[in-house]
VOBA-588456 format. One line per field, with one value per residue: residue in one letter; x, y, z of N, C-alpha, C in turn. Coordinates in pm, whole numbers, plus 50000, padded with zeros to 5 digits. Layout:
// VOBA-588456
vexfi = a|...
nxx = X|...
nyy = Y|...
nzz = Z|...
caxx = X|...
cayy = Y|...
cazz = Z|...
cxx = X|...
cyy = Y|...
czz = Z|...
END
This chain:
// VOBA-588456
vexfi = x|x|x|x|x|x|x|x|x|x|x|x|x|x|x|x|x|x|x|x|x|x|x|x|x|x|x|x|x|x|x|x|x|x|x|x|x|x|x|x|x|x|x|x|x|x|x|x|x|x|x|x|x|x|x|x|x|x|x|x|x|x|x|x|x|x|x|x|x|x|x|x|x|x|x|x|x|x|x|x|x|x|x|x|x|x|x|x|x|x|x|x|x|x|x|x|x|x|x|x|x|x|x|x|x|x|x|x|x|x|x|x|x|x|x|x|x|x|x|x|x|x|x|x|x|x|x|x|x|x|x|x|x|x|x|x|x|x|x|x|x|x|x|x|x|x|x|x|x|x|x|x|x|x|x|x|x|x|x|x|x|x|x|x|x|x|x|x|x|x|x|x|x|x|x|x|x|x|x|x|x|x|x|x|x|x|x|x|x|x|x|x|x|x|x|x|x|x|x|x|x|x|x|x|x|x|x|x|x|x|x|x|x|x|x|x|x|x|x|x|x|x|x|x|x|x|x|x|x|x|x|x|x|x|x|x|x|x|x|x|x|x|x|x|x|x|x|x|x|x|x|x|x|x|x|x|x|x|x|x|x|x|x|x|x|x|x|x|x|x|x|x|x|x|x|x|x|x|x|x|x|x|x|x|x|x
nxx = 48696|48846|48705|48799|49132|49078|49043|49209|49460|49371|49309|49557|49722|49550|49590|49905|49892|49747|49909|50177|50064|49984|50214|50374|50215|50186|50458|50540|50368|50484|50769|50742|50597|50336|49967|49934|49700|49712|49809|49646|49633|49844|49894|49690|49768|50009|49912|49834|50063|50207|50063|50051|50348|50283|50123|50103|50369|50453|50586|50762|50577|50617|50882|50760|50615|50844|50969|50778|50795|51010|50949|50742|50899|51095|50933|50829|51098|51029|50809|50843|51072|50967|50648|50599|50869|50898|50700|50748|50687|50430|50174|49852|49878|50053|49892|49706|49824|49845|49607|49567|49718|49575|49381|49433|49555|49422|49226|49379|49386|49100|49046|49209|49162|48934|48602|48655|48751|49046|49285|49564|49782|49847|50062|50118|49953|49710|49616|49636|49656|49551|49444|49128|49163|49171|49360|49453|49728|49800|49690|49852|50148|50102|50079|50325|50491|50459|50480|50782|50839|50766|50874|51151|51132|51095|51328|51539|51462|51462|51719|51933|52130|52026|51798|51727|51793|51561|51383|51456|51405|51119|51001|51152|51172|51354|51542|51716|51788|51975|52149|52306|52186|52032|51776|51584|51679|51648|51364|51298|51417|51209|50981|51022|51060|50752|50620|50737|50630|50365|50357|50419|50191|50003|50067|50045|49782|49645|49649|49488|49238|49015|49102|49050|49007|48920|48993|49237|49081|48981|49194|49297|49132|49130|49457|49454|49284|49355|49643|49523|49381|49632|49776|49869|50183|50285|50478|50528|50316|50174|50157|50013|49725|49711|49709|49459|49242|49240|49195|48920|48786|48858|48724|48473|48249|48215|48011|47830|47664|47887|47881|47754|48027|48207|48081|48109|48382|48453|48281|48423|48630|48595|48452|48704|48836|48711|48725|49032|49211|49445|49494|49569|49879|49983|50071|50008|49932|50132
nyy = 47227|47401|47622|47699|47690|47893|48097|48057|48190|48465|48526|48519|48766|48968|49003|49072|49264|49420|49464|49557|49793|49914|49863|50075|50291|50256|50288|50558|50679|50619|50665|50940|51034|51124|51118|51017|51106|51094|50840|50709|50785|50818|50550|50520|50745|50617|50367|50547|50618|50404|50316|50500|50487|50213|50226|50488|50557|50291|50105|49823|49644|49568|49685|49949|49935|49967|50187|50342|50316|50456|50669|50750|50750|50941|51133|51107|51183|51440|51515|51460|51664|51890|51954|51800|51799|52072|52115|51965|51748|51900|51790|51817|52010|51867|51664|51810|51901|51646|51580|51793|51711|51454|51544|51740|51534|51331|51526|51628|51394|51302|51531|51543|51248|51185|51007|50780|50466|50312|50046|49876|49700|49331|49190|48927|48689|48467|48152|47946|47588|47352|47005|47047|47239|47622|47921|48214|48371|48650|48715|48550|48634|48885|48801|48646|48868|49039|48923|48861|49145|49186|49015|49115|49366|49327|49196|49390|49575|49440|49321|49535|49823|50093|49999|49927|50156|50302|50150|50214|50537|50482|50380|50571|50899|51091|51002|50845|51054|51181|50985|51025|50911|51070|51227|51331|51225|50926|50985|51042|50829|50631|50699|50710|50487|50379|50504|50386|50077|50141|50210|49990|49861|49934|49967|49709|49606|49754|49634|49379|49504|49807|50123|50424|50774|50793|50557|50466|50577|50366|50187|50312|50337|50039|50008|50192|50010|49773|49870|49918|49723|49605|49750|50050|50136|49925|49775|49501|49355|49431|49207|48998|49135|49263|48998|48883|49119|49071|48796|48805|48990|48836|48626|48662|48804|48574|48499|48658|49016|49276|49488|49429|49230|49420|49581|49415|49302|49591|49599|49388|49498|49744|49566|49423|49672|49739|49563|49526|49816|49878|49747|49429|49354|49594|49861|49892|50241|50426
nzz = 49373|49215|49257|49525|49517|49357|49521|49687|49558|49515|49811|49891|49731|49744|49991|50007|49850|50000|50245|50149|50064|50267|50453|50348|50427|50691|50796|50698|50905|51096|51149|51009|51125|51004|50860|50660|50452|50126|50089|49922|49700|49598|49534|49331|49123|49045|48885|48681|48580|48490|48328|48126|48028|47943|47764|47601|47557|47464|47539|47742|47950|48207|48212|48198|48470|48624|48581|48630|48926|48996|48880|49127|49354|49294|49358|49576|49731|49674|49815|50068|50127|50051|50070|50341|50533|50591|50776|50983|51263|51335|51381|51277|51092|50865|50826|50695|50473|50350|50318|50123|49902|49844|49739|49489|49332|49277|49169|48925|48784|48731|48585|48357|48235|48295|48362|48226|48116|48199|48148|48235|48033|48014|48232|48235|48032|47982|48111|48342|48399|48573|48562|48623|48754|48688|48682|48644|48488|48535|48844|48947|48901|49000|49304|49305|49297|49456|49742|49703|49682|49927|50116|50063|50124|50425|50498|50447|50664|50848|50846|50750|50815|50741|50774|51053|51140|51077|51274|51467|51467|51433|51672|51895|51847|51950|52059|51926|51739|51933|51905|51729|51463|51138|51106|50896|50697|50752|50727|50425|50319|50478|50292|50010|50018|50062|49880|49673|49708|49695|49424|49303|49400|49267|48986|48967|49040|48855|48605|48640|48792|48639|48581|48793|48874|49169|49285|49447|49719|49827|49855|50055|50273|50302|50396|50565|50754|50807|50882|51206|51289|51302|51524|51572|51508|51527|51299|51241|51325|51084|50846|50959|51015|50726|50621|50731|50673|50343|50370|50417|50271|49998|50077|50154|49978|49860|49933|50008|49889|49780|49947|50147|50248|50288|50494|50705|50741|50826|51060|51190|51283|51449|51683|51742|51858|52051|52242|52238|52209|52132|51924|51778|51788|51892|52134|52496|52550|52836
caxx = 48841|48859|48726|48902|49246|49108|48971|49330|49529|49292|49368|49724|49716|49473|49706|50023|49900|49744|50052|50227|50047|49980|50335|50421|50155|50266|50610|50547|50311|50551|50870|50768|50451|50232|49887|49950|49596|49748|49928|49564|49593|49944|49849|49614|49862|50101|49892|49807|50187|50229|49922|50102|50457|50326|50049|50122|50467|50463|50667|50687|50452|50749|50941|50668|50628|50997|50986|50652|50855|51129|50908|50719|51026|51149|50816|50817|51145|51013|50687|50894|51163|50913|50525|50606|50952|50857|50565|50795|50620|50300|50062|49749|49952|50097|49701|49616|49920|49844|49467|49591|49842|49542|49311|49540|49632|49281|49106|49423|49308|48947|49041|49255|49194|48767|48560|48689|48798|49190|49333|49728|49822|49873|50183|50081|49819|49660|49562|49755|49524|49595|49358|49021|49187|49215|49409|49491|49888|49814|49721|49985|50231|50093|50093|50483|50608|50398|50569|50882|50880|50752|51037|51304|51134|51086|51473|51616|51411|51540|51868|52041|52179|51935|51637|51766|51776|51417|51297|51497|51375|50989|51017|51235|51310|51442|51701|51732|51849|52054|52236|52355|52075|51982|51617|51513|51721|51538|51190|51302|51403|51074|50839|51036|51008|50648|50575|50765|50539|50265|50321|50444|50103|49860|50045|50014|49643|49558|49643|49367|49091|48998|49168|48997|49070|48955|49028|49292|48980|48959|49299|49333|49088|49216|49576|49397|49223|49537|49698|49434|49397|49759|49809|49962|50337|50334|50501|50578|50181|50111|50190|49873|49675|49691|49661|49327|49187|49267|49103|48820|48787|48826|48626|48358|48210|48123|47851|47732|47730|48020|47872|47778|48128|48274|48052|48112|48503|48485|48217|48499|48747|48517|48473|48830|48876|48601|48808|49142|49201|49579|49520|49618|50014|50006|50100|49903|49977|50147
cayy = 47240|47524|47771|47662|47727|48067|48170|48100|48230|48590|48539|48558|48804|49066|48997|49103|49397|49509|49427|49628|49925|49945|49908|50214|50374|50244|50335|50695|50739|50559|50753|51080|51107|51170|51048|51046|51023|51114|50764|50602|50874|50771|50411|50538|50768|50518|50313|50577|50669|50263|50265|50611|50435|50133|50235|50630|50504|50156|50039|49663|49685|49533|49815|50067|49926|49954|50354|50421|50300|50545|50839|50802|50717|51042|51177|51097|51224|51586|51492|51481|51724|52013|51936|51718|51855|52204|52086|51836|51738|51948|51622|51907|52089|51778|51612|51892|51902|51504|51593|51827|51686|51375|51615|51772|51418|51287|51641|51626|51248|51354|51643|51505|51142|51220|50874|50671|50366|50253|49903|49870|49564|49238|49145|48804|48693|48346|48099|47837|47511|47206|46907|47096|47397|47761|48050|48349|48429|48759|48700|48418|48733|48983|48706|48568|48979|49105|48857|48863|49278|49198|48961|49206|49463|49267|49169|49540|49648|49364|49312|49615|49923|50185|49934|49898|50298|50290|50102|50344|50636|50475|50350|50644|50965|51210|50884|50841|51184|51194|50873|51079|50947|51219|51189|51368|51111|50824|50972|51062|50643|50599|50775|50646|50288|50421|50550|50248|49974|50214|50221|49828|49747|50047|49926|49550|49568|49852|49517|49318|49579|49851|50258|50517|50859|50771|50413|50478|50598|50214|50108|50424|50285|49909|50030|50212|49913|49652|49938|49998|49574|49511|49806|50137|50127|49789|49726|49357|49323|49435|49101|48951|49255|49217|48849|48887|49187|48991|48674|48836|49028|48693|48506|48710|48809|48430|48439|48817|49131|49312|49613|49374|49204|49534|49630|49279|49363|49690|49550|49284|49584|49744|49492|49407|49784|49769|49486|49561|49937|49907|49666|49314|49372|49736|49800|50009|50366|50438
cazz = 49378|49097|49365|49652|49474|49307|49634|49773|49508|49575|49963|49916|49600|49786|50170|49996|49812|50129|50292|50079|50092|50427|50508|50293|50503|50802|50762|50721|50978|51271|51115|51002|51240|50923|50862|50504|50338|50013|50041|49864|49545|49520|49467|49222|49015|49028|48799|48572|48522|48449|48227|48028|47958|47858|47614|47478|47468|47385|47677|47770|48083|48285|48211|48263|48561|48679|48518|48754|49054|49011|48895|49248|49437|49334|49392|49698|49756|49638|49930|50180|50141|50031|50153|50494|50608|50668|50915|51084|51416|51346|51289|51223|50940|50783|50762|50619|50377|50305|50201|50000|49789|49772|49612|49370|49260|49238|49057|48821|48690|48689|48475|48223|48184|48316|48385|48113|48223|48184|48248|48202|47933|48105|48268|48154|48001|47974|48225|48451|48409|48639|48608|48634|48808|48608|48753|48544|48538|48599|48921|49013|48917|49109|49415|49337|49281|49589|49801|49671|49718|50065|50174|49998|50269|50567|50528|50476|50730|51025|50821|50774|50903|50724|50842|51210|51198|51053|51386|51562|51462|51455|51839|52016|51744|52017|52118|51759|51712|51975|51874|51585|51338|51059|51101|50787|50601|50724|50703|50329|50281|50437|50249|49925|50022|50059|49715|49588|49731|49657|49268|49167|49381|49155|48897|48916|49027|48744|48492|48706|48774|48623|48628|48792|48946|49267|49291|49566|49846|49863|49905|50151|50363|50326|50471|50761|50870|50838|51036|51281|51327|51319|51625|51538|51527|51523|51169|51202|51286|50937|50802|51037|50987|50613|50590|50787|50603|50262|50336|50462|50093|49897|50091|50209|49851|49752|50039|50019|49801|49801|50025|50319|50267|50306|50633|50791|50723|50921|51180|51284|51306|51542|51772|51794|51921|52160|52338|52249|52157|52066|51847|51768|51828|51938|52293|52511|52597|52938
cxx = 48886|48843|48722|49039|49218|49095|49123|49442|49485|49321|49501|49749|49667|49541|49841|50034|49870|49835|50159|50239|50024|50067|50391|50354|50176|50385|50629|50431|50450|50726|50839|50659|50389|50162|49909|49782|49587|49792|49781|49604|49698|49909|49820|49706|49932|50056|49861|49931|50250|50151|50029|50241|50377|50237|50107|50250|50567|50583|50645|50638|50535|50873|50874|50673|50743|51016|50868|50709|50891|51070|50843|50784|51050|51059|50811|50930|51119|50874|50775|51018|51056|50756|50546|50723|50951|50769|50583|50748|50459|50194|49931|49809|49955|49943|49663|49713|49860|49697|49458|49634|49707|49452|49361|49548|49487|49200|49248|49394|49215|48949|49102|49245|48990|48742|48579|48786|48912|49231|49511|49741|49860|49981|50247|49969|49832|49600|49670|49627|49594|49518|49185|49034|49211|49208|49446|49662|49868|49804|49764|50085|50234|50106|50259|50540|50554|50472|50733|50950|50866|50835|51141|51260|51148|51249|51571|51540|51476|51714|51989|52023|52060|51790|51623|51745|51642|51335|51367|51421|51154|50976|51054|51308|51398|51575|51781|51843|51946|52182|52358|52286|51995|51842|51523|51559|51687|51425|51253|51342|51259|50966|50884|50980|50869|50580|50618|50694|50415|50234|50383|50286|49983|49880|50043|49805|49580|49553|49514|49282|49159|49096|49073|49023|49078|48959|49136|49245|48977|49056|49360|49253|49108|49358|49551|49376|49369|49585|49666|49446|49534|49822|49921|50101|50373|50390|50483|50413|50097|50090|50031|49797|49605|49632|49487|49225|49176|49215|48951|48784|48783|48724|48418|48232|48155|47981|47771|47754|47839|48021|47860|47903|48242|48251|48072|48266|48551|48420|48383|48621|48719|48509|48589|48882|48820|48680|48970|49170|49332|49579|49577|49821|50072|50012|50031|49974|50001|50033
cyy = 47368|47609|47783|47721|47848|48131|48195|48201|48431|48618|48595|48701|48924|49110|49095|49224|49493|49529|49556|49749|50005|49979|50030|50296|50383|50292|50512|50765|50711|50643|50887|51152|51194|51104|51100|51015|51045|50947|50683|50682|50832|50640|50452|50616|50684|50429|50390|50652|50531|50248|50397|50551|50326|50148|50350|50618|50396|50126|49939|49711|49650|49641|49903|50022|49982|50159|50378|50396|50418|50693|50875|50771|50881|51135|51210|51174|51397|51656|51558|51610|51884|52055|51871|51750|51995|52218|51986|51857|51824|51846|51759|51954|51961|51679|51672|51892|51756|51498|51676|51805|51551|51452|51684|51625|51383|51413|51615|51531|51324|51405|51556|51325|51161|51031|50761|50573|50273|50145|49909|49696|49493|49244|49017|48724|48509|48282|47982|47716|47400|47120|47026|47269|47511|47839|48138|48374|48531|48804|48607|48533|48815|48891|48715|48729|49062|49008|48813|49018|49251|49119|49046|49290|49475|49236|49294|49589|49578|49314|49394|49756|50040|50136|49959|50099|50348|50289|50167|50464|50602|50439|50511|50814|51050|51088|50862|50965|51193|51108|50865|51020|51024|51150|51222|51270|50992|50834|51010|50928|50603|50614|50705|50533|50297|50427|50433|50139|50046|50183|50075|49786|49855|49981|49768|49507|49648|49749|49412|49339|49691|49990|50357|50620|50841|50651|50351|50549|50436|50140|50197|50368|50147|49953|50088|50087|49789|49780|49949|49847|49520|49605|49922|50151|50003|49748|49562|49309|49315|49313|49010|49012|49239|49132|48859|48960|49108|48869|48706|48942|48898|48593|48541|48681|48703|48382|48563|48875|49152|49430|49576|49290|49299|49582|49520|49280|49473|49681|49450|49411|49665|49706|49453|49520|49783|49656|49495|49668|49937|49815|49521|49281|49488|49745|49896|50139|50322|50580
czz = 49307|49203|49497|49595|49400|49472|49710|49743|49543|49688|49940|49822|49666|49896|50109|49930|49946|50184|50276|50123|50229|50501|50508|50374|50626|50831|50767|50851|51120|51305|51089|51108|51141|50836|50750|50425|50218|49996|49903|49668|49516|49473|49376|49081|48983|48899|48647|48498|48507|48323|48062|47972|47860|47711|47536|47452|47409|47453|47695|47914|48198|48288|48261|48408|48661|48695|48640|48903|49053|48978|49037|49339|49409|49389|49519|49790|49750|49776|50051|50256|50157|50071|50353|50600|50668|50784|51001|51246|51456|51295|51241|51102|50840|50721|50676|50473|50289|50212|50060|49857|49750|49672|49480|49241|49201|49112|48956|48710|48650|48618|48376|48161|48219|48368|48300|48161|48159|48244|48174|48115|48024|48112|48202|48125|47973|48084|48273|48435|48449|48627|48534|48662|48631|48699|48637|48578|48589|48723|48983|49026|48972|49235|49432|49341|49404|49682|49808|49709|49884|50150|50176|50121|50378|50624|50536|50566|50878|50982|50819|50871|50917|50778|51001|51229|51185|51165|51496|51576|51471|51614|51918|51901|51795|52061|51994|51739|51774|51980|51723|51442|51225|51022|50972|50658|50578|50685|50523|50243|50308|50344|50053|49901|49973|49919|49662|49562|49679|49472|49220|49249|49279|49041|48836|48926|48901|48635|48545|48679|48716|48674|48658|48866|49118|49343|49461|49731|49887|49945|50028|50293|50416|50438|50627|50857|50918|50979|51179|51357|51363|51443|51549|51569|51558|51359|51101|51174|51169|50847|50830|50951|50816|50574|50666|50677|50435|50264|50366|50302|50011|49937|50142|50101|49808|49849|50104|49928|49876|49925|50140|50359|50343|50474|50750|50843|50891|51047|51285|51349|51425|51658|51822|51895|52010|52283|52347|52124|52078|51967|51860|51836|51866|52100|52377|52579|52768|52974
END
């Protein structure tokens, strides 16, 4: 029973960060039409500008947290306006822009923080104990605030105005445009949102596991595959997509290493393409 209910609490816990980040990645690829593979290094800074409030300046970690949003929110706003808007519609340039800005991010860690290995102070610390069961709060909180961000998104995204122009401008952007939509204004909400989800999930998992410079190659390749499984420009798919990739991580691991968990993962991803190329909810090219 104990690891039945961790195994689930991990399912959901691992789904919603993917979720998360994927979206953010999603989101700027379907709006700005750029394969962001910087979005994994942001994850990764994200935690080590969570990890810097709350320890060098003794920040409650709930705060830090809140402060690492808003520094790569604006971050992001500085991405888009000054790396990604100048190369609007050149997908070759902007790749190349996106590898750039991840290496920058990644050799700057490396250099100044090197292989020494940073974890961010718990959120909450102890354990949850039912009967026999033990769960860790820390991840119950990353679970209830990953799902809670991912509702808040899912609802501004099919609820309001700036969302509805979102799935405008990702569907149709020359109709978009012409519908009087300021296109650089949404892709500059997207790419926020982006960085946002990006840095509460770096910095809720950096309290979990471990900090390291290139920590976000992992979660870079996680968001691909959700994307890749849930059908490109399919947003809503992400939700699936996620939830799949995510139980297949928690559950794999208790009946292999972690390296044939990993290749069993991308084998299924594989095969899905080999029978259906657009993906799970992706629609197929005319």
């Amino acid at each position: 029973m104990e690891v039945a209910v961790e195994t689930i609490v991990n399912v959901m816990m691992l789904s919603s960060i993917y979720i998360l980040v994927a979206l953010g990645f999603a989101l700027v690829l379907s709006i700005m039409g750029v394969l962001n593979f910087a979005h994994g290094a942001l994850y990764m800074i994200s935690g080590y500008v969570c990890y810097q409030f709350a320890t060098q300046f003794g920040i409650n970690p709930w705060l830090a947290l809140v402060l690492a949003t808003v520094v790569m929110s604006i971050f992001g706003l500085f991405l888009e306006k000054f790396c990604f808007r100048p190369f609007f519609g050149d997908i070759n340039r902007t790749i190349i822009m996106s590898i750039v800005i991840a290496l920058v991010l990644e050799t700057t860690v490396n250099i100044t923080v090197g292989d020494k290995v940073r974890a961010i102070p718990d959120f909450a610390s102890g354990m949850l104990k039912a009967g026999p069961v033990l769960v860790s709060y820390e991840r119950l909180i990353t679970l209830i605030v990953g799902g809670i961000l991912l509702l808040f998104i899912t609802l501004f995204i099919s609820r309001t105005k700036a969302g509805q122009q979102m799935l405008a401008v990702a569907q149709d952007p020359e109709g978009a445009i012409l519908q009087g939509i300021r296109i650089h204004r949404v892709a500059a909400l997207a790419i926020v949102m982006g960085c946002a989800m990006a840095a509460v999930s770096g910095s809720l998992m950096g309290a979990i596991f471990q900090l390291r410079p290139f920590a976000g190659n992992h979660m870079l390749v996680k968001s691909i595959q959700v994307v890749i499984l849930s059908g490109i420009g399919s947003i809503g798919g992400i939700l699936a997509g996620g939830l799949i990739i995510g139980t297949l991580d928690a559950i794999l691991p208790l009946f292999t290493s972690g390296a044939v968990s990993q290749a069993v993962g991308l084998g299924i991803i594989i095969v899905l393409l080999l029978f259906r190329p657009q993906g799970l909810f992706g629609r197929e090219m005319s």
